[in-house]
Residue frames as a rotation matrix with the C-alpha (Angstrom) as fourth column:
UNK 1
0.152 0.689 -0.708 -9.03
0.986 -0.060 0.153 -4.12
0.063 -0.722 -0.689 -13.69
UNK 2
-0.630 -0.035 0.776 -9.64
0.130 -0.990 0.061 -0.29
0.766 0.139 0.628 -13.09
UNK 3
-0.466 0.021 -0.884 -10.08
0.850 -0.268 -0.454 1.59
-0.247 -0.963 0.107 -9.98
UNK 4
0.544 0.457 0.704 -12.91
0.520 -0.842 0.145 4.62
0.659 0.288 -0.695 -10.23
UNK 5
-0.665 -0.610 0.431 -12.30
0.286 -0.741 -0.608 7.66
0.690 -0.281 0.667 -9.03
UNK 6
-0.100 0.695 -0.712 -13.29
0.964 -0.109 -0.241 8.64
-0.245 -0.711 -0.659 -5.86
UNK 7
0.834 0.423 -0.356 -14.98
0.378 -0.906 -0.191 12.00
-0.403 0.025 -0.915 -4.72
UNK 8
0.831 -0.530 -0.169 -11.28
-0.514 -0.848 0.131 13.71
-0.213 -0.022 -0.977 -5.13
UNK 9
-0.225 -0.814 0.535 -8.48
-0.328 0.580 0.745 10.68
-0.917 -0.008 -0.398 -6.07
UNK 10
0.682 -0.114 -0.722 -7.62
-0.680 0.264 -0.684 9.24
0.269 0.958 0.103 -9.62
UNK 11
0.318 -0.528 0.788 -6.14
-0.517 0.600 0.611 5.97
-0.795 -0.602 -0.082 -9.65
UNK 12
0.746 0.038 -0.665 -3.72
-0.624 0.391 -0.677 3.96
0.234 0.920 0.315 -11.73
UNK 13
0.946 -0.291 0.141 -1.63
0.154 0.789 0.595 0.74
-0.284 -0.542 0.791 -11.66
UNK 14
0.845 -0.415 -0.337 1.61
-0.513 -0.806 -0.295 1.31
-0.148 0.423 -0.894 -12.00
UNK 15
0.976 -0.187 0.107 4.80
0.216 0.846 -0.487 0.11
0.000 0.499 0.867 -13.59
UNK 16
-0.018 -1.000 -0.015 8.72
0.870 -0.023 0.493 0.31
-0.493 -0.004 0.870 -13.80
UNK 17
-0.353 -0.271 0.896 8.39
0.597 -0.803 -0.008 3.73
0.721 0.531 0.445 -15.65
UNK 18
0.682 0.313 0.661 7.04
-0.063 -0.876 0.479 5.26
0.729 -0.368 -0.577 -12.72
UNK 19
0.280 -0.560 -0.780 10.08
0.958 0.108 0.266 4.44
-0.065 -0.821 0.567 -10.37
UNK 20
-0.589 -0.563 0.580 11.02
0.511 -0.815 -0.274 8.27
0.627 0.135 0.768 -10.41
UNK 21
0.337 0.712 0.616 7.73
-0.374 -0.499 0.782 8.74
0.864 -0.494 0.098 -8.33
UNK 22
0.863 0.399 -0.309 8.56
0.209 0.275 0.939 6.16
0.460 -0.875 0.153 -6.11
UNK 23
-0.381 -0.834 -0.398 12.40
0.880 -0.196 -0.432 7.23
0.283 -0.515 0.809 -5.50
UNK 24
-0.199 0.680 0.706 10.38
-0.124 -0.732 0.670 10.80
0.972 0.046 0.230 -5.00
UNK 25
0.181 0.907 -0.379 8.51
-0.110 0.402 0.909 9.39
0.977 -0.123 0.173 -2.71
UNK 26
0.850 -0.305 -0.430 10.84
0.527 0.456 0.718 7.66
-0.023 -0.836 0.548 -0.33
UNK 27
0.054 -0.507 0.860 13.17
0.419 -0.771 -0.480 10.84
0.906 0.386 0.171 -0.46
UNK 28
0.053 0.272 0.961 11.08
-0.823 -0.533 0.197 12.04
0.566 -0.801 0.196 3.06
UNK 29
-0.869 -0.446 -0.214 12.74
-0.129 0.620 -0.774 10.81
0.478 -0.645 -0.597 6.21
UNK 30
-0.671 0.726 0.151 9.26
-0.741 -0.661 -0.118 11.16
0.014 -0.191 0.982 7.27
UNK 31
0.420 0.504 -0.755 7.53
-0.887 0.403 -0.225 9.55
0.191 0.764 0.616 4.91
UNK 32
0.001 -0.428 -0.904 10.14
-0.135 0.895 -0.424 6.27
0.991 0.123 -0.057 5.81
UNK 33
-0.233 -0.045 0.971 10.10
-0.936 -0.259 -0.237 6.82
0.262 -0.965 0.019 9.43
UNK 34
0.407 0.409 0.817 7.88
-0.469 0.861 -0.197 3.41
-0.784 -0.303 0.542 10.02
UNK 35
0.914 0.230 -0.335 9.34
-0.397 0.683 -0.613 1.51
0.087 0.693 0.715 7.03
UNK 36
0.275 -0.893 -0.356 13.12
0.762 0.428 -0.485 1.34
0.586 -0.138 0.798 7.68
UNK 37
0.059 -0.663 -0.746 13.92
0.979 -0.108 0.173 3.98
-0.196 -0.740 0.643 10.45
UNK 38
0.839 0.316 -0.444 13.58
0.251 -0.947 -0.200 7.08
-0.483 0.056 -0.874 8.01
UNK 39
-0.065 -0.950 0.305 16.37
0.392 0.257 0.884 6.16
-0.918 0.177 0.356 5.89
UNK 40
0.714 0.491 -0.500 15.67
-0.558 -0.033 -0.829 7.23
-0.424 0.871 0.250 2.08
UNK 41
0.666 0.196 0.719 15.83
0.299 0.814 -0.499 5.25
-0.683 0.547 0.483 -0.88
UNK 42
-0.589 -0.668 -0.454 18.51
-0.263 -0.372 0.890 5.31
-0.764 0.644 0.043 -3.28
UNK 43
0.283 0.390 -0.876 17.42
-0.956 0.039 -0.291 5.43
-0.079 0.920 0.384 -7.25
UNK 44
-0.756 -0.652 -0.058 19.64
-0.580 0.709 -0.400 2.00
0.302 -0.269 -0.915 -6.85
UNK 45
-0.860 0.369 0.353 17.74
-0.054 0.622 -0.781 0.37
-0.508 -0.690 -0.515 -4.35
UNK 46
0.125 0.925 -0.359 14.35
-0.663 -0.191 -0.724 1.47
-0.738 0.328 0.589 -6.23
UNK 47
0.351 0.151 -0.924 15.44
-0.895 0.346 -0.283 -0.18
0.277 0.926 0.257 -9.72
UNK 48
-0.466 -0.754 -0.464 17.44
-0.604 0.654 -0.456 -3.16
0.647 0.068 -0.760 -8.21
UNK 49
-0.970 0.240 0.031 14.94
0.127 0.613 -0.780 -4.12
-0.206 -0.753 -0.625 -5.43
UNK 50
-0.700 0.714 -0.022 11.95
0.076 0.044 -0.996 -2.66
-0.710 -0.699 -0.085 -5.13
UNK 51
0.097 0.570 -0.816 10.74
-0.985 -0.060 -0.159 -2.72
-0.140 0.820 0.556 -9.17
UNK 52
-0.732 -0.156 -0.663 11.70
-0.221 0.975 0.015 -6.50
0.644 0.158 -0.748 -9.15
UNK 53
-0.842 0.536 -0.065 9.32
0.344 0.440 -0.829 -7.03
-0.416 -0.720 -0.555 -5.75
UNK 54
0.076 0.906 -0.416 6.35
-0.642 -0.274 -0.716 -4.70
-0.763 0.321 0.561 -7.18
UNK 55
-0.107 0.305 -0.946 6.69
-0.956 0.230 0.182 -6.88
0.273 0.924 0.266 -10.56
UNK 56
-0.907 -0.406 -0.109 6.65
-0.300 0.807 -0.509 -9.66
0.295 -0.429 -0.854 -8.87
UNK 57
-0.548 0.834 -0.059 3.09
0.537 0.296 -0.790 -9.68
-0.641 -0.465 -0.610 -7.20
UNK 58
-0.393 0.652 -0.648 1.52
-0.657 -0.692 -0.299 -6.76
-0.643 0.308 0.701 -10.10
UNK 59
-0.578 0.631 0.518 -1.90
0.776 0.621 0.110 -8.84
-0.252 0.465 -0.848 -11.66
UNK 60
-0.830 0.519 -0.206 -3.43
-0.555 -0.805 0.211 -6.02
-0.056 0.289 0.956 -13.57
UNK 61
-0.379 0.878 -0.291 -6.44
-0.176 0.241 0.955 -8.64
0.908 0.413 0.063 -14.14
UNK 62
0.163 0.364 -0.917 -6.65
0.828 0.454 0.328 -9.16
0.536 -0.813 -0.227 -10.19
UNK 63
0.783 0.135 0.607 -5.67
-0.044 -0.962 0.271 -5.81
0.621 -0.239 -0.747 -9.37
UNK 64
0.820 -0.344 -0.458 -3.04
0.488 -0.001 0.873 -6.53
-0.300 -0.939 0.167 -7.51
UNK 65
0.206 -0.753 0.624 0.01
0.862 -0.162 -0.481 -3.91
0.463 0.637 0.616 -7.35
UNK 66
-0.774 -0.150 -0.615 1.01
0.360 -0.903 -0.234 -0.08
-0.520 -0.402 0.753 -6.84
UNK 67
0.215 0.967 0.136 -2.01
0.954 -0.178 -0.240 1.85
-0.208 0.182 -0.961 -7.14
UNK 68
-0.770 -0.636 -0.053 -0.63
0.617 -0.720 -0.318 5.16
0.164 -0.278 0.947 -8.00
UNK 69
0.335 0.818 -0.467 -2.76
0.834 -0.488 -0.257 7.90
-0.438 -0.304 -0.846 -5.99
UNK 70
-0.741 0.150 0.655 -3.52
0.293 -0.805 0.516 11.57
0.605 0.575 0.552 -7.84
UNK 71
-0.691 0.390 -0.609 -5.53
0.484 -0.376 -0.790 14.32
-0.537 -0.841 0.071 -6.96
UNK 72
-0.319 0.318 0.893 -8.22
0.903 0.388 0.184 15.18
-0.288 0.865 -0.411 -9.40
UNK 73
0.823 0.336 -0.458 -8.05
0.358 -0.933 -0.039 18.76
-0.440 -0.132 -0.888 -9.24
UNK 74
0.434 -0.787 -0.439 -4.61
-0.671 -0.607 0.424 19.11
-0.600 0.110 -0.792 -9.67
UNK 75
0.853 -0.220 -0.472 -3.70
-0.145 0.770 -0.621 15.67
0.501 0.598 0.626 -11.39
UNK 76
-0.035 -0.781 0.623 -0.59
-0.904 -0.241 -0.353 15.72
0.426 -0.576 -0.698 -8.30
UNK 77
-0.076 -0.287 -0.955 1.26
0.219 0.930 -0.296 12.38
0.973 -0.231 -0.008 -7.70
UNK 78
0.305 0.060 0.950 0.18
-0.904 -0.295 0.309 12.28
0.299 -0.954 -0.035 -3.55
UNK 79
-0.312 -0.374 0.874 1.22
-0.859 0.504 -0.091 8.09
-0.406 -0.779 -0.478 -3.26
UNK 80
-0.538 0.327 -0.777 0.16
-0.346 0.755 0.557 4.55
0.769 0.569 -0.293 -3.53
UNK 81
0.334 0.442 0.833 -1.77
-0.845 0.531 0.057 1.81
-0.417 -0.723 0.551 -2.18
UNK 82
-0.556 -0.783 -0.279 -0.55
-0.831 0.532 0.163 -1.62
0.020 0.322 -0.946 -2.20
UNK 83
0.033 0.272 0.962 -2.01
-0.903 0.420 -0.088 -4.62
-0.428 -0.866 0.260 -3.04
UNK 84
-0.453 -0.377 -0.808 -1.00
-0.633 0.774 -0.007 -7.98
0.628 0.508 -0.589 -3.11
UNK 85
0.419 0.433 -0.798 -1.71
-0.051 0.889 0.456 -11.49
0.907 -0.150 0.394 -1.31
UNK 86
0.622 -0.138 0.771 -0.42
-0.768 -0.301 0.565 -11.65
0.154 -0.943 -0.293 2.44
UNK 87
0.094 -0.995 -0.012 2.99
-0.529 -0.060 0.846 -13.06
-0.843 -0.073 -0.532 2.55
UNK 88
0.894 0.422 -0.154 3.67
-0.266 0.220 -0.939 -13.23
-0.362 0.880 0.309 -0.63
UNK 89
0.193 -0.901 -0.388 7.27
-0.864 0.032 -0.503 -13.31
0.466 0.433 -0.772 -0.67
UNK 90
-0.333 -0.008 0.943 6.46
-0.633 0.743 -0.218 -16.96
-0.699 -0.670 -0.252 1.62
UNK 91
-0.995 -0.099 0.020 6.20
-0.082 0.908 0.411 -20.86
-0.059 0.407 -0.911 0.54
UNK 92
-0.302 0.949 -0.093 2.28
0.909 0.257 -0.327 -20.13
-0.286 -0.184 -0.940 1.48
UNK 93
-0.932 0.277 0.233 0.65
-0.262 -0.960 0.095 -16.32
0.250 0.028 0.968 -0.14
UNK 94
-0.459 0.875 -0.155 -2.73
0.585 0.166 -0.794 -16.17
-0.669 -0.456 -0.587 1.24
UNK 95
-0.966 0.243 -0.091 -4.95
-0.211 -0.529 0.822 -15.33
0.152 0.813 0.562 -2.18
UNK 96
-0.004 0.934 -0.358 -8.00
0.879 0.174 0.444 -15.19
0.476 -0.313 -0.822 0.09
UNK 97
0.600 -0.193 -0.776 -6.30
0.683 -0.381 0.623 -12.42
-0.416 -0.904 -0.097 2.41
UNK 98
0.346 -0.241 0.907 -5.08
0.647 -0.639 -0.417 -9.00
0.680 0.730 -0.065 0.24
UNK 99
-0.294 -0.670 -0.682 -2.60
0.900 -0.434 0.038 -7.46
-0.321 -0.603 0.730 1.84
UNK 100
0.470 -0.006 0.883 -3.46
0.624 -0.705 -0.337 -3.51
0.624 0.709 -0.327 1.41
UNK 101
-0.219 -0.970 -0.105 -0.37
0.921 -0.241 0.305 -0.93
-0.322 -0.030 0.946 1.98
UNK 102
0.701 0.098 0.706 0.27
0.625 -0.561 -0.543 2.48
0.343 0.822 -0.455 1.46
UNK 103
0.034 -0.981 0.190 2.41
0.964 0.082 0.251 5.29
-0.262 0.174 0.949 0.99
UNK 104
0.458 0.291 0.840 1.86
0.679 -0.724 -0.119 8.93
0.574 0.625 -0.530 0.46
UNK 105
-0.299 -0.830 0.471 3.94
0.451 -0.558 -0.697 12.57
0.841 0.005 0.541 0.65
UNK 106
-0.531 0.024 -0.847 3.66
0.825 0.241 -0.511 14.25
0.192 -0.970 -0.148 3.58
UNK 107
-0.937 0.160 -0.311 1.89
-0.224 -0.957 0.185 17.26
-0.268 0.243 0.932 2.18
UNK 108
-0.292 0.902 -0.318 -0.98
-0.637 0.064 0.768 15.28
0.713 0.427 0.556 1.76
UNK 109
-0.501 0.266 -0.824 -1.43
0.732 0.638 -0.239 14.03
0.463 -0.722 -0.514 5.67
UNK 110
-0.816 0.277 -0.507 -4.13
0.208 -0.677 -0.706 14.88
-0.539 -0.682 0.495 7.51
UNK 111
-0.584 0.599 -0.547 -6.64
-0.781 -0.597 0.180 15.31
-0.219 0.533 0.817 4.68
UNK 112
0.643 0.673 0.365 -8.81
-0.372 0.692 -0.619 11.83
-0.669 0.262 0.695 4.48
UNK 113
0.111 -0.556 -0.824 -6.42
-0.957 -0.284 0.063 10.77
-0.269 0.781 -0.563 1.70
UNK 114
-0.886 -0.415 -0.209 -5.14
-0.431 0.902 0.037 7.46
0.173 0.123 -0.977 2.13
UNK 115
-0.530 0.675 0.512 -8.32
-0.226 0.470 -0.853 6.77
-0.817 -0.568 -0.097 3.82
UNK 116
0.544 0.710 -0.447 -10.26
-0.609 -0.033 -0.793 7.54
-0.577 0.703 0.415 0.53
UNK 117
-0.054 -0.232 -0.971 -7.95
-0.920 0.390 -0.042 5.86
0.389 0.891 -0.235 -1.74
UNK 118
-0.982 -0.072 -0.177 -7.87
-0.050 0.990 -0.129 2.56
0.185 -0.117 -0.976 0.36
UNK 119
0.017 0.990 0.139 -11.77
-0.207 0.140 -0.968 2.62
-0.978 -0.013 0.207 0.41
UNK 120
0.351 0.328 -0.877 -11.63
-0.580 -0.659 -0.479 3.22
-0.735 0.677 -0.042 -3.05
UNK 121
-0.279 -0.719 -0.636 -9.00
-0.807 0.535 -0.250 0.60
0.520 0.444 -0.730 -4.19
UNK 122
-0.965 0.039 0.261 -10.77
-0.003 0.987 -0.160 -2.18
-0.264 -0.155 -0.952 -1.87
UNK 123
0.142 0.894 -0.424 -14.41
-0.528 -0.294 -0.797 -1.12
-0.837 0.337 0.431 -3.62
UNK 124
0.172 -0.051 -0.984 -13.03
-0.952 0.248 -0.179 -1.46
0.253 0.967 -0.006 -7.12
UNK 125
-0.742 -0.515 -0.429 -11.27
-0.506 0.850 -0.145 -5.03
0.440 0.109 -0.891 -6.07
UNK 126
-0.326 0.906 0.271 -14.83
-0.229 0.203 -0.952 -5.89
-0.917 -0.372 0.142 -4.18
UNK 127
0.355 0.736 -0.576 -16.66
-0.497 -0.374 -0.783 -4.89
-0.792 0.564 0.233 -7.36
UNK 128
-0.202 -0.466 -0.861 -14.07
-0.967 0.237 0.099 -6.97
0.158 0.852 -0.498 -9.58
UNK 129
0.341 0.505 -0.793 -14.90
-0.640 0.743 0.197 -9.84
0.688 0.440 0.577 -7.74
UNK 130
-0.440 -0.767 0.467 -12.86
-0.267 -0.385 -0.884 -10.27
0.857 -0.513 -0.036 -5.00
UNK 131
0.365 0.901 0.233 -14.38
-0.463 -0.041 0.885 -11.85
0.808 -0.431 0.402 -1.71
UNK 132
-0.006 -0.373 -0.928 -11.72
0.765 0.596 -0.244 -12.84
0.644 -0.711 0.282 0.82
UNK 133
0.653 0.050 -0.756 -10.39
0.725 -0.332 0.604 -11.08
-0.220 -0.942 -0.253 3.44
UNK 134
0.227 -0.775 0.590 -8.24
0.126 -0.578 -0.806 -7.47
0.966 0.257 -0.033 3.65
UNK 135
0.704 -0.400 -0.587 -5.38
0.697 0.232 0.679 -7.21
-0.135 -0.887 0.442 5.83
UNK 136
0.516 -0.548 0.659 -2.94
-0.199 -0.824 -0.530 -4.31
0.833 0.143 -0.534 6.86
UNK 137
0.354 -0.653 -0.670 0.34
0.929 0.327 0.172 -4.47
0.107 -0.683 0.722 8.82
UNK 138
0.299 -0.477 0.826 2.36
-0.646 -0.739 -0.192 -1.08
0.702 -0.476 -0.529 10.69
UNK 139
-0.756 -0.623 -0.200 5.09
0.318 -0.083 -0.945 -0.62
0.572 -0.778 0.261 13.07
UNK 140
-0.093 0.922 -0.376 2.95
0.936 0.210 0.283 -0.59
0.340 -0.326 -0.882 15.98
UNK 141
-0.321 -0.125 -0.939 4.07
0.280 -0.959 0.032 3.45
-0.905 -0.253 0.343 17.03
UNK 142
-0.979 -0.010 0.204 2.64
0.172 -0.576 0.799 4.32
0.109 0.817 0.566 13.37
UNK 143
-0.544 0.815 -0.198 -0.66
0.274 -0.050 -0.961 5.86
-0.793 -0.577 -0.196 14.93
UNK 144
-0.027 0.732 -0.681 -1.62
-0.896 -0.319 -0.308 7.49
-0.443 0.602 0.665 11.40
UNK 145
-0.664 0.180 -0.726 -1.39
-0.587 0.477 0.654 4.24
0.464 0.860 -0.211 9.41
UNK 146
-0.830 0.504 -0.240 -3.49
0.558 0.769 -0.312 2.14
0.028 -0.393 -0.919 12.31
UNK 147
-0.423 0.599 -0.680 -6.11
-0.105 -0.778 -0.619 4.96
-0.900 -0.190 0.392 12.35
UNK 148
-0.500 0.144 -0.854 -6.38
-0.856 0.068 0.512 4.33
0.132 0.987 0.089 8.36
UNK 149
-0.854 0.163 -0.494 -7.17
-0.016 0.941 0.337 0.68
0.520 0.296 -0.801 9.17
UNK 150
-0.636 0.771 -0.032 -9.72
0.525 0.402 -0.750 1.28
-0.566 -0.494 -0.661 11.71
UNK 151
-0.492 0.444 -0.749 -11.13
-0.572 -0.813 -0.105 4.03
-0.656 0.377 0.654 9.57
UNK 152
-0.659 0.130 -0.741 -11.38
-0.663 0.366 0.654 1.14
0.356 0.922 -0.155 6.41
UNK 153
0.439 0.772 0.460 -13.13
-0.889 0.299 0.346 -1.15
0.130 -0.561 0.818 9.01
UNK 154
-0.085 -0.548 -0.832 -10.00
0.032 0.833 -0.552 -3.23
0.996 -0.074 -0.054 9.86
UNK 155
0.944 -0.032 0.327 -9.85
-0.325 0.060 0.944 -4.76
-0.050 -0.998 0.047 13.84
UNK 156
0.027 -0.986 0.166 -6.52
-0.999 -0.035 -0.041 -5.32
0.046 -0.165 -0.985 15.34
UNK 157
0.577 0.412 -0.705 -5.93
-0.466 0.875 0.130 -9.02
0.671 0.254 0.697 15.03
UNK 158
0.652 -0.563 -0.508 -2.39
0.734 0.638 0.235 -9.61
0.191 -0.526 0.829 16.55
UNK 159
0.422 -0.902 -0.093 1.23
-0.764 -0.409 0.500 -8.47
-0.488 -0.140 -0.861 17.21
UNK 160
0.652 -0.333 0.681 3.34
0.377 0.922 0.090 -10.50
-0.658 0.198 0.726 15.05
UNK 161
-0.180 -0.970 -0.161 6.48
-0.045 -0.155 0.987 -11.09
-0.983 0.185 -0.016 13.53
UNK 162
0.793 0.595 -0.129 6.22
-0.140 -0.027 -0.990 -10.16
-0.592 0.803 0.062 9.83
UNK 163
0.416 -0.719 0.557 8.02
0.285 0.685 0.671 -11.91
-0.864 -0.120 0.490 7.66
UNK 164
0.945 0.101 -0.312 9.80
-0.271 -0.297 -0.916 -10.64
-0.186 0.949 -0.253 4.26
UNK 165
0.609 -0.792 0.041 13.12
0.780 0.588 -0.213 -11.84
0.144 0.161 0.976 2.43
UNK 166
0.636 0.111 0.764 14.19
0.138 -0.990 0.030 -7.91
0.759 0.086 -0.645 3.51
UNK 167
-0.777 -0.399 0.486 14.43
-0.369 -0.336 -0.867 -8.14
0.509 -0.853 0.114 6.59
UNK 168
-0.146 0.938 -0.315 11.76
0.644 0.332 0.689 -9.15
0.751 -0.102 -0.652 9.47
UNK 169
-0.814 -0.164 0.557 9.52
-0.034 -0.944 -0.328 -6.91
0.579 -0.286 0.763 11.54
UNK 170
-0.547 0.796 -0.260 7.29
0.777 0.367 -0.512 -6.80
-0.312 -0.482 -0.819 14.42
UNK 171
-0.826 0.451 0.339 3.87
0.153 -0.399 0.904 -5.73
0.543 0.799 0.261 13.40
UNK 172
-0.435 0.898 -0.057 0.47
-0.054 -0.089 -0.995 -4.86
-0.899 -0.430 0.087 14.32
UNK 173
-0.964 0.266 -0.015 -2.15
0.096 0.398 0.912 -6.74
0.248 0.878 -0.409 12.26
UNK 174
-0.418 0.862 -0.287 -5.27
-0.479 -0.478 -0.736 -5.64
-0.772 -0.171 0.613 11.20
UNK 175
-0.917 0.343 -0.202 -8.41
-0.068 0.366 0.928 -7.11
0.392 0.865 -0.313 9.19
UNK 176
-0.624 0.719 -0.305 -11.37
-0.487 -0.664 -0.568 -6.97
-0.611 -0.206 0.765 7.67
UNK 177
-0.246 0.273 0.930 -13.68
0.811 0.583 0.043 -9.14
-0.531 0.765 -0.365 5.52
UNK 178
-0.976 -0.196 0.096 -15.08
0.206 -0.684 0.700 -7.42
-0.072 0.702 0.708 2.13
């Protein structure tokens, strides 16, 4: 599967050779603030956990994975979007109910970004075929990532305990049909 490019984003799936972006990435206490407190990621943790979980759920023919986000002017790594099945790491994944996720530097908040690339990444997976439901979780105090979801045309569904073999976390859930 293959994500176009939007007006100003380039998009590819990505793979264990790009874990240098994502230890990058999670580098800004920022940037982690809502995921674990604003801790950063060791290179460790990246290759020992978190390339085993992304290979886990990546279906290049279903699209599901780390989208890596670019800027098509500059060709500049700005993040990802995630997507996989809603609890996947559970006895039950919900492959009706794409879980989409993201992730991007903090030099590139504030500019429509994430918004465009999750439009853009649930278009292509529309357009592949794709016809359940998309769903997005945040720490409920993460005002820019719930703003993203109403922007995509997610509605708050619950509060709820999200579940992962991490760690669990209360959530605000959002969704949307496709």
């Amino acid at each position: 599967m293959k994500i176009n490019n939007s007006a100003r984003l380039s998009f590819k799936l990505m793979t264990e050779q790009d874990a240098p972006l994502w230890f990058e990435l999670d580098q800004d206490v920022e940037v982690m603030r809502y995921i674990n407190g604003g801790k950063k990621t060791s290179m460790e943790t990246i290759v020992n956990t978190f390339v085993p979980r992304v290979n886990k759920f990546t279906n290049k023919q279903n699209g599901w994975g780390l989208w890596q986000v670019n800027v098509l002017e500059t060709n500049q790594y700005i993040g990802w979007i995630l997507v996989r099945p809603m609890e996947f790491f559970t006895e039950a994944p919900e492959l009706n109910n794409l879980e989409l996720g993201w992730r991007f530097k903090q030099g590139s908040w504030g500019k429509g970004y994430a918004t465009e690339a999750a439009l853009a990444v649930k278009k292509g997976l529309v357009d592949n075929g794709y016809s359940g439901d998309f769903s997005a979780i945040a720490d409920s105090d993460n005002a820019g990532s719930i703003n993203i979801m109403k922007k995509i045309g997610m509605h708050f569904i619950e509060k709820t305990l999200h579940k992962d073999p991490l760690g669990d976390t209360e959530v605000v859930y959002y969704q949307c049909e496709s």
